[in-house]
C-alpha positions in Angstrom: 40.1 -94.0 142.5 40.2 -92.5 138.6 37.3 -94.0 136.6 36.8 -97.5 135.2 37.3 -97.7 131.3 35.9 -101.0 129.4 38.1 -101.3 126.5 38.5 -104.7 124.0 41.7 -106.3 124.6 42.7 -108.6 121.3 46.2 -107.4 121.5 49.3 -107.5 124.8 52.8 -107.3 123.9 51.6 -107.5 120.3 48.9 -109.9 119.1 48.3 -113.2 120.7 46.0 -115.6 117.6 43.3 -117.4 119.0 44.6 -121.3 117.9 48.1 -122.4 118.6 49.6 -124.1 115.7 51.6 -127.4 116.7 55.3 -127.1 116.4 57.2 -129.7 114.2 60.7 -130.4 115.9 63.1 -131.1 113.0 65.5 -133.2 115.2 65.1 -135.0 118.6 67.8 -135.7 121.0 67.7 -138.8 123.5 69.1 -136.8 126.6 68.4 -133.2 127.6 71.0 -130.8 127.3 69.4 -128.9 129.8 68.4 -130.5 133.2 66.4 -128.3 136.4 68.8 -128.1 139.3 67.4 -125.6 141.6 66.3 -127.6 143.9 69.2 -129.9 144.1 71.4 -126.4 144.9 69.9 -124.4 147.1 67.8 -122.3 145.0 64.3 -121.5 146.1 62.4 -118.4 144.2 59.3 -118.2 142.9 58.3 -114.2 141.4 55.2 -113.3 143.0 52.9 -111.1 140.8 50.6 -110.8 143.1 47.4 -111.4 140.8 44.2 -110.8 142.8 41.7 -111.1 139.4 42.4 -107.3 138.5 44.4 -107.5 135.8 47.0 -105.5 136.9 49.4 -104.8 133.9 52.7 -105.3 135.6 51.9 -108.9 136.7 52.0 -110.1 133.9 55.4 -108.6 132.3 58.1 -109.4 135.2 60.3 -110.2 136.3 64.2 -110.1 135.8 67.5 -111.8 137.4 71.3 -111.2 137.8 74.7 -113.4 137.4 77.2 -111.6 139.2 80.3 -112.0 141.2 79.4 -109.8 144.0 82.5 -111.0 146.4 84.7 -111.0 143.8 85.4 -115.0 144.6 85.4 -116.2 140.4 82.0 -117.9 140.7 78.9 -116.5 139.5 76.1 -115.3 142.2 72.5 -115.0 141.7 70.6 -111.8 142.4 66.4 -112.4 142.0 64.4 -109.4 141.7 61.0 -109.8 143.4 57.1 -108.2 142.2 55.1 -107.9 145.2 51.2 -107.2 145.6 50.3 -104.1 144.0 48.0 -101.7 145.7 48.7 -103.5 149.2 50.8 -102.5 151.7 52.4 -106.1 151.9 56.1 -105.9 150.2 58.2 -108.7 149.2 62.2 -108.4 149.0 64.4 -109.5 146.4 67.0 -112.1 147.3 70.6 -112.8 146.6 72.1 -116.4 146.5 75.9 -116.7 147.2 77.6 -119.2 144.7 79.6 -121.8 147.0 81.2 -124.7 145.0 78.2 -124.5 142.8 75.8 -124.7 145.8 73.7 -121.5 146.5 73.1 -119.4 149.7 71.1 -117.0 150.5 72.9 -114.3 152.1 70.1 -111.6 151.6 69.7 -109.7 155.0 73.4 -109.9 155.7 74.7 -108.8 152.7 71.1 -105.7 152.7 70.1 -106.5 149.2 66.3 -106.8 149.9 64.9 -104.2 148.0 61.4 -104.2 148.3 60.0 -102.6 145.4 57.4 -104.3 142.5 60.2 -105.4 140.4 61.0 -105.5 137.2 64.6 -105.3 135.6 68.4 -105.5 136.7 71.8 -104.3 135.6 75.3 -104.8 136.8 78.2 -102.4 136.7 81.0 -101.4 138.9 80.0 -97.6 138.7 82.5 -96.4 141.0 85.3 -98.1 139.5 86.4 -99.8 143.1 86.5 -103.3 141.4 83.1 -104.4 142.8 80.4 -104.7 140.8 77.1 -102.6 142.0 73.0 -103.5 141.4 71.0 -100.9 139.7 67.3 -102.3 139.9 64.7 -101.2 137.9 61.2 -101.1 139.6 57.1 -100.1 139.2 57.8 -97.4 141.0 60.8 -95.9 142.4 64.0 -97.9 140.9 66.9 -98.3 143.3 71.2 -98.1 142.9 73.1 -100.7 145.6 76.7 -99.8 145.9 78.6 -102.7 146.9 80.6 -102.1 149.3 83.3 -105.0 148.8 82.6 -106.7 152.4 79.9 -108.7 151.1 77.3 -105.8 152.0 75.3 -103.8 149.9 74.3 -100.0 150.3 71.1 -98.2 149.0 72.5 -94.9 147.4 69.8 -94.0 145.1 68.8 -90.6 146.4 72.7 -89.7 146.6 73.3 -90.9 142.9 70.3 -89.3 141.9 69.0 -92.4 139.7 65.7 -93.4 141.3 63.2 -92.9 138.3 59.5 -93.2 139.3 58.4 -94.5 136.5 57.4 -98.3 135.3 61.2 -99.6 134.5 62.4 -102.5 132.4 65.2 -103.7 131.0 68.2 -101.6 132.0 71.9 -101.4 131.0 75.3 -99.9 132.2 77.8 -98.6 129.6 80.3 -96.2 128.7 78.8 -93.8 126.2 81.9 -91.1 126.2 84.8 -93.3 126.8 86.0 -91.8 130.1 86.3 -94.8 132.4 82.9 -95.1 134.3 79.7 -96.7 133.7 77.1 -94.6 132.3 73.1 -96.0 132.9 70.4 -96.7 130.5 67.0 -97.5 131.6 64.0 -98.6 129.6 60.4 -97.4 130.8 57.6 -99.0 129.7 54.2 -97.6 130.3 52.8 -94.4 131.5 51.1 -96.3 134.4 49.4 -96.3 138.1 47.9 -98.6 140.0 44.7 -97.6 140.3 44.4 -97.0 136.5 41.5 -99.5 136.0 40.6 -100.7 132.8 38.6 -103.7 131.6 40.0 -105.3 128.9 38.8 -108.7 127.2 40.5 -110.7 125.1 38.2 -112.3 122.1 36.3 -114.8 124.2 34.6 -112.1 126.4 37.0 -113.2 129.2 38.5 -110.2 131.3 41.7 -110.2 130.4 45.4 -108.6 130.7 45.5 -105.1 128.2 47.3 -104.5 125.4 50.0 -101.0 125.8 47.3 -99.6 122.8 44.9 -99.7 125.5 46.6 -97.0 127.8 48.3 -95.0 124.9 50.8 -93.6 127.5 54.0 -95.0 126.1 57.0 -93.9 128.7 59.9 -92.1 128.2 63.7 -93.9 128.5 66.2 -92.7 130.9 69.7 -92.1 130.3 72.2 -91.2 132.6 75.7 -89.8 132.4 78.0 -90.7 135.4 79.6 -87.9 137.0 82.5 -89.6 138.1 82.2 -88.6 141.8 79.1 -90.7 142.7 76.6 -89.2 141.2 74.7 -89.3 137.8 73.2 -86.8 135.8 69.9 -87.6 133.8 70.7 -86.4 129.8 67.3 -87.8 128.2 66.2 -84.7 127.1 69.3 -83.1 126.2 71.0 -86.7 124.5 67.5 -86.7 122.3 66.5 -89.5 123.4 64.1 -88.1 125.8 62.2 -86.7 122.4 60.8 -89.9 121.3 58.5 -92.0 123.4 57.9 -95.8 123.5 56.7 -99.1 125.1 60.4 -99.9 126.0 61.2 -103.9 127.3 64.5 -105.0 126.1 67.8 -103.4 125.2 70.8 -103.5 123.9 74.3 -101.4 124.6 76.8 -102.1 121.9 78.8 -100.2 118.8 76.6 -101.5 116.0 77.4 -98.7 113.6 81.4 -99.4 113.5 82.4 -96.4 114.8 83.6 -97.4 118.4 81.2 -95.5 120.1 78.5 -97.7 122.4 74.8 -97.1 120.5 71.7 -98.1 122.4 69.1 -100.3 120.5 65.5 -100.8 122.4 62.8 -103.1 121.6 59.7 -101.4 122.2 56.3 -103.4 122.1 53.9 -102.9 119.3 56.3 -99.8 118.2 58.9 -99.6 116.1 62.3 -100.2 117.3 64.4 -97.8 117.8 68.5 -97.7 117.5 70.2 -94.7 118.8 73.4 -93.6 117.5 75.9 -92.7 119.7 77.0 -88.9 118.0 79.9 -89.2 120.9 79.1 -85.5 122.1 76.4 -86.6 124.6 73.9 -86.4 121.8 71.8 -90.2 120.1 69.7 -90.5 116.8 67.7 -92.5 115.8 68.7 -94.4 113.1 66.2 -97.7 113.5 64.5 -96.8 110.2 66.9 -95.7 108.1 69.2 -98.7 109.2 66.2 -101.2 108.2 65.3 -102.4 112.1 63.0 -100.5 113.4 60.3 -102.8 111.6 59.8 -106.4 110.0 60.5 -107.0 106.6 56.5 -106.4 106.0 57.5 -103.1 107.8 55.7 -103.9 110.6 55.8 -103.5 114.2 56.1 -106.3 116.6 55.3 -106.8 119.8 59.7 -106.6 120.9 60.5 -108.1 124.0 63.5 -110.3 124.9 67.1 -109.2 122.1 70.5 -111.0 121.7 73.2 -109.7 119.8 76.0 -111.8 118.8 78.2 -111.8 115.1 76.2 -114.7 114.3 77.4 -114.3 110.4 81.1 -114.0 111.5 81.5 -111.2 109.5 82.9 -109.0 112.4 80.1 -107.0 113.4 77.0 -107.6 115.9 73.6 -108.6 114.0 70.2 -108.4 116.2 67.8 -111.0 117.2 64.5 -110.0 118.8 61.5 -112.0 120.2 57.6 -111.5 120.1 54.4 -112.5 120.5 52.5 -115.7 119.3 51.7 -115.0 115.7 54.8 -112.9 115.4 58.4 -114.6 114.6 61.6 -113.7 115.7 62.7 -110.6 114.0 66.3 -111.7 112.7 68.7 -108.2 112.1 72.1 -109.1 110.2 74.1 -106.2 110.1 76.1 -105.4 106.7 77.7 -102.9 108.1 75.7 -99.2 106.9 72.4 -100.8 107.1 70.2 -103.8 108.3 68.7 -106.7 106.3 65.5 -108.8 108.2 66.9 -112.5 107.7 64.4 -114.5 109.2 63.0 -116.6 106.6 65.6 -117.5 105.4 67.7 -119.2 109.0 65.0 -121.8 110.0 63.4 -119.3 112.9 60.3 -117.9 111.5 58.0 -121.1 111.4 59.6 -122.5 114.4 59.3 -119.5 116.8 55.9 -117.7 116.1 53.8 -120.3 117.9 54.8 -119.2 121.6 55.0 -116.1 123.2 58.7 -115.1 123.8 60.7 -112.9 126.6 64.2 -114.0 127.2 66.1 -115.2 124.8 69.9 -115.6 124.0 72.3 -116.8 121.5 74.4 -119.3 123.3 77.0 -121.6 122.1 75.6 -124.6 124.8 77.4 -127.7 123.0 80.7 -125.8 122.2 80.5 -126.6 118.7 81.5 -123.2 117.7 78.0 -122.4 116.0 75.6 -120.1 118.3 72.1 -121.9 119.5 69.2 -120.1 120.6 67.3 -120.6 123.9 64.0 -118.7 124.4 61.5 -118.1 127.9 57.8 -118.5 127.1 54.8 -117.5 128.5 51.2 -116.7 127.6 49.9 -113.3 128.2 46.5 -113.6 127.4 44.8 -117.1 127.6 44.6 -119.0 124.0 43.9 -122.6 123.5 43.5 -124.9 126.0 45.9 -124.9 128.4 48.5 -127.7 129.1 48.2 -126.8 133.1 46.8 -125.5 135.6 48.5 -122.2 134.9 46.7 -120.9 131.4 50.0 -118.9 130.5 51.8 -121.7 130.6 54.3 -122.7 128.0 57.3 -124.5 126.5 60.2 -122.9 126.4 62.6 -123.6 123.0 66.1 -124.1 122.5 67.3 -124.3 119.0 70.3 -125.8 118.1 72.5 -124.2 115.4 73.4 -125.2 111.8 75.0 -124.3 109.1 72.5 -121.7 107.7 70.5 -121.5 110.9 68.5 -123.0 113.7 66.5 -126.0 114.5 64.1 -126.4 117.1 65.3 -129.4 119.5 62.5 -132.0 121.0 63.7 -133.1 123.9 66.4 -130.6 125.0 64.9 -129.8 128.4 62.2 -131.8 131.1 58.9 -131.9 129.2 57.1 -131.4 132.7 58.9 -127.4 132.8 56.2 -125.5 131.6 55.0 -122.3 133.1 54.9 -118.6 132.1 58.7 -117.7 131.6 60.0 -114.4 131.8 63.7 -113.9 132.0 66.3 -115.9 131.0 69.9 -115.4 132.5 72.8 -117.2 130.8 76.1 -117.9 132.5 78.5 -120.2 133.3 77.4 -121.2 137.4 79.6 -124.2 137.7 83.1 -123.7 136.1 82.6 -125.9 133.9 83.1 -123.8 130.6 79.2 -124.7 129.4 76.7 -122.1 129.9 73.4 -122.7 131.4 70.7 -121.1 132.3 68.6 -118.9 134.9 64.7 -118.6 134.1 62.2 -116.7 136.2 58.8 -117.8 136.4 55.9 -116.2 136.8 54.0 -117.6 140.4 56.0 -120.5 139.8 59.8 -122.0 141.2 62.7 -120.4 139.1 64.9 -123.2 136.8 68.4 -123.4 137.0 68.9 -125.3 133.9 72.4 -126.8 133.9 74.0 -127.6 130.8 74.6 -131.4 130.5 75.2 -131.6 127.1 76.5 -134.8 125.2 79.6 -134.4 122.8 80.3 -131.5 123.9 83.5 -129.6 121.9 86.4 -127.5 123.4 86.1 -124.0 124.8 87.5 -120.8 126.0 86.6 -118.5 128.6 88.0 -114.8 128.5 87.4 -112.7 131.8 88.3 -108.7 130.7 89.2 -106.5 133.2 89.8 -102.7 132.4 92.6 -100.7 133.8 90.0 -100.3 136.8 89.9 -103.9 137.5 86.5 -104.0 136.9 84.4 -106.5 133.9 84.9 -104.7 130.5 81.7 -104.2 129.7 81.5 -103.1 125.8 84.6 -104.3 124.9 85.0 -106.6 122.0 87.4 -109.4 121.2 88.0 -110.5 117.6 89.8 -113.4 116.7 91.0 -116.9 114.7 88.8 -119.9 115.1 90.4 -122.2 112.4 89.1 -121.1 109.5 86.8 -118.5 110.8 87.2 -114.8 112.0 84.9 -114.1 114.9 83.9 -111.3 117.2 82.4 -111.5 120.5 81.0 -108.8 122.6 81.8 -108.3 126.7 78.2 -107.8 127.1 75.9 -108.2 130.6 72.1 -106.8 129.5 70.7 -108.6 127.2 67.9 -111.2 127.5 64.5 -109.6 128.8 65.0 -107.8 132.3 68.4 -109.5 132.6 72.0 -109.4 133.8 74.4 -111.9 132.4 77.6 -113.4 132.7 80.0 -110.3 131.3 82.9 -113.2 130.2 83.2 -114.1 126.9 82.3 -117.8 126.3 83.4 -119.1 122.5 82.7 -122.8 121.5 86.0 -124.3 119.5 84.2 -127.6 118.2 87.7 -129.9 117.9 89.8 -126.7 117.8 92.2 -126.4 120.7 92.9 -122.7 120.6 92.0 -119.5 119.5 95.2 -116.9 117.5 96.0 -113.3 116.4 93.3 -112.5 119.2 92.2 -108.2 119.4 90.8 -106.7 122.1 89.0 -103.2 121.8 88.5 -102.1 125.4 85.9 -100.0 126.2 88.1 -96.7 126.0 88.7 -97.1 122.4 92.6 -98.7 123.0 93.6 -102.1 121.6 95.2 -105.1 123.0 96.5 -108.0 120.5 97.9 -111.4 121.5 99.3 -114.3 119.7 97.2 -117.1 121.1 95.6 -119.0 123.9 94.7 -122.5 124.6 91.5 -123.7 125.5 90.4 -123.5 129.0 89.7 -120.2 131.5 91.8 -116.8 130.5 92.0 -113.7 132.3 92.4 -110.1 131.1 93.3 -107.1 132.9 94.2 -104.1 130.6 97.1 -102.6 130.8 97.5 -98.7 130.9 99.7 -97.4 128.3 
């Protein structure tokens, strides 16, 4: 056993205050857009974090969730990553839930997805380009690759593929950095961290409390793999230059936000400055965070960087950054001008309204098809402020806010008043075909929500699946088109969120338009595929080799 430290804890994930200001809802709605439907559906998962009074750091930060059509059937499956008991020899297994008609099943030990690992993170990626998509999980400990092997089973080839960091994973991504076809890996690590690693931390009551990262100084190197094309990886970290800088890694992001086709990584790192690695496309990534203007607030400060979402919120044709903090921190709001970065958040209606709850997934959704983006954000306590609304003393709200012209406002009403526990992920996807997204959340020692979307006055929509010339989801391709008066551009995108997998289809709200025209589509090779219109409703893409 290594020795006990005492240490003061005032600080995890950035800087919880000690009074929790009340929120003022600027509009409230008379039915819920959003209504709890686990139950109802089949779904039963709660993420154990296996708190026995020690404090344990990772209990408190997972844990993460999947959409995914693993059988290739058009519906979206869920995959739940599990934590466990840490220092016990007890396990627990993740699970995986079959989509059928919009009911779930849980086809775990048939289909050998239980990994049993302390988890953490996901990602989703047909790596082998044989038009099934694969699991890459990341874990406290050992992370694991499942290669799907297209008969509704699952096979454990993380020794083979050479991917199974040791380390305390997060959020975790596949992309193509060099254009050749395959699915490179990105994976976040947060801490330099063991069980058995026992410090004493107290928040600013005396109470024993969760640490903050400052506690352990041991902030954790990222991973980042190159696929080799033949089923294995090779890990560049060091090499790529990303491996030179360290951090407290939880969310990121894998899209071209420099304009220069090439997929950059950006990673929100907690109570560090951010960091955005340009893709040099020669196997090599800088950091440009700070000299692009978001690695820091506008007080140029670091936050405490959890949850992201990236969407062109601005419609200006590139991808602008949202990322989520602590209590006493806002959102940070990123709009991309195209060489550089300007913080935005004061002026779009989310600093007031987001600082007073601790936030992990997040995402910029368009739930009433209006054709303006709204914001839905997973909270959860991690030290224990105020007086708590349950028995739970993480416990709280989660937010959606709906979008405006010139930004957001927070929504009273929008989901059950009685769903309040210590959120972590948030998953976004459309589970029922019906061309609204909802929502996945895990909770922390508490049931998951599947928040369907039952939104009122709903506008029109369109759905684009991409394919790439492997038949496999496009992930990093990006589709720019007409919206009636608007140009917009929407990213094929899976990890975003905190921990999370999403739905890779592009979902765009049309408000009372009927279709969308002069529609580009930059596949992730660097080719391009126009077309004249299409109608509102489901589309499907398959690129087509020149």
């Amino acid at each position: 056993m290594m020795k006990r430290l005492t240490c003061i804890s005032l600080l995890l994930i950035g800087c919880d205050s000690n009074t929790k200001p009340q929120v003022q809802p600027e509009v409230e709605i008379k039915k819920p857009w959003l209504v709890d439907e686990a139950q109802s559906r089949g779904i039963n998962f709660t993420w154990i974090s296996g708190d026995t009074g020690k404090f344990n750091m990772p209990e408190i930060i997972g844990g993460g969730a999947a959409m995914l059509d693993y059988d290739n059937d058009g519906d979206l499956d869920l995959y739940f990553i599990q934590g466990g008991h840490l220092g016990s020899p007890k396990t627990e297994s993740n699970v995986l839930f079959r989509n059928d008609d919009g009911n779930f099943v849980d086809v775990t030990a048939q289909s050998n997805t239980g990994n049993t690992g302390y988890g953490m993170g996901v990602a989703i990626g047909d790596y082998n380009n044989d038009s099934f998509v694969d699991i890459y999980i990341t874990n406290v400990g050992n992370n694991a690759l499942l290669q799907n092997n297209g008969d509704g089973t699952f096979e454990d080839v993380t020794d083979q593929a050479g991917v199974g960091d040791s380390g305390w994973g997060a959020s975790t991504s596949f992309a193509d950095f060099d254009k050749d076809g395959d699915l490179d890996l990105y994976a976040t690590n947060y801490l330099v961290w063991s069980d058995g690693l026992d410090l004493d931390c107290f928040n600013a009551r005396g109470k024993l409390a969760y640490c903050s990262p400052t506690n352990y100084m041991a902030p954790a190197r990222d991973l980042l793999y190159r696929n080799n094309g033949d089923g294995t990886f090779t890990e560049l970290s060091e090499k790529a230059g990303i491996g030179t800088r360290l951090g407290t890694g939880l969310g990121v992001l894998c899209n071209d936000y420099t304009g220069d086709g090439l997929i950059d990584i950006f990673v929100a790192n907690d109570g560090m400055a951010d960091q955005l690695w340009m893709n040099n496309g020669n196997w090599t990534f800088t950091d440009v965070a700070s000299m692009r203007g978001c690695a820091l607030d506008d007080e140029g400060q670091p936050k405490a960087g959890m949850g992201l979402t990236s969407a062109d919120f601005d419609f200006d044709g590139d991808l602008d950054i949202l990322v989520c903090n602590i209590t006493g921190e806002s959102d940070s709001l990123h709009r991309n001008d195209g060489n550089f970065f300007t913080d935005v958040t004061a002026s779009h209606g989310i600093r007031t309204s987001t600082r007073h709850a601790t936030r992990f997934g997040l995402g910029w959704v368009d739930f009433n098809n209006d054709g303006k983006l709204d914001l839905f954000e997973a909270n959860g306590l991690v030290q224990e402020i105020g007086t708590p609304r349950t028995a739970d003393p993480y416990a709280e709200e989660n937010y959606l806010l709906r979008g405006q012209v010139g930004g957001w406002e927070l929504l009273e009403g929008a989901m059950d008043p009685n769903l309040v526990h210590t959120s972590r992920a948030a998953v976004f996807g459309d589970v029922n075909n019906d061309g609204f997204v909802d929502v996945l959340v895990i909770n922390r020692d508490a049931p998951a929500y599947l928040l369907i979307n039952t939104t009122e006055n709903k506008g029109n929509f369109i759905t684009l699946a991409l394919r790439d010339a492997h038949n496999k989801p496009a992930i990093g391709a990006l589709v720019t088109a007409t919206v009636g008066e608007n140009r917009i551009s929407f990213a094929a995108q899976s990890s975003w969120s905190y921990m999370a997998a999403n739905d890779p289809r592009v979902h765009i709200g049309l408000g009372n338009q009927k279709q969308i025209k002069d529609i580009d589509v930059y596949w992730p090779d660097g080719s391009r595929s126009t077309y004249e219109s299409f109608d509102l409703g489901f589309h499907s893409l398959l690129q087509q080799v020149q």
